[in-house]
Steps between C-alpha positions, in 0.01 A plus 500: 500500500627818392482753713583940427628732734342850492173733577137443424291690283143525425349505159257827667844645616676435168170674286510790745886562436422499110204747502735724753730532243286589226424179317112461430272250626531168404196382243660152463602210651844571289477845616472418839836282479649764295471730784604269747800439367603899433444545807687230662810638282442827637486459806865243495681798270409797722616276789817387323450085515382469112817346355492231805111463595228294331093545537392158548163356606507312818264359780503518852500277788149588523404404167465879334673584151714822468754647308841534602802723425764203578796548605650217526386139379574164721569279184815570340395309176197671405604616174518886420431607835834590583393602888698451751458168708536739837292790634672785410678754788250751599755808323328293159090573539493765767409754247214198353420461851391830527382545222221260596473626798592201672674429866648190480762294250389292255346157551463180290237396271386191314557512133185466330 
């Protein structure tokens, strides 16, 4: 079982960070992923992690579904992630960290 390394993000949170930037509402299903995915970039290249995080989807230990910006990824042979295999030091996402406006490092995730 694979497992990522990062913080949790809602689809709501994700479609609110689009439209606060200026993208319009999305009509589509396509849209809507469109959208999710600018602003997952966003969000890692203001807070400097793009070249070394990943948005992944991933499920709790409660059983919910969420995107993640990973950080780092467990498996060492999952091709093309090219994550680290360790949780980074906390000099590497503090500015992510805040960005989110989360209090606490990142935590591990089941691949999904």
């Amino acid at each position: 079982m694979v497992k990522y390394c990062g913080y949790l993000l809602t689809d709501s949170w994700l479609r609110q960070r689009a439209l606060d930037m200026g993208y319009p509402p999305p009509k589509t299903l396509q849209d809507s992923n469109g959208i999710v995915e600018l602003a997952s970039m966003q969000v890692m290249a203001r807070a400097g992690v793009f070249s070394y995080a990943r948005v992944r989807r991933v499920k709790t230990p409660k059983g919910k579904y969420f995107w993640c910006i990973a950080l780092a990824c467990d498996d060492p042979f999952t091709v093309g992630e090219r994550l680290s295999t360790r949780a980074p030091p906390e000099a590497d996402y503090k500015a992510l960290k805040e960005a989110l406006g989360k209090d606490f490092p990142p935590r591990w995730y089941r691949a999904i």
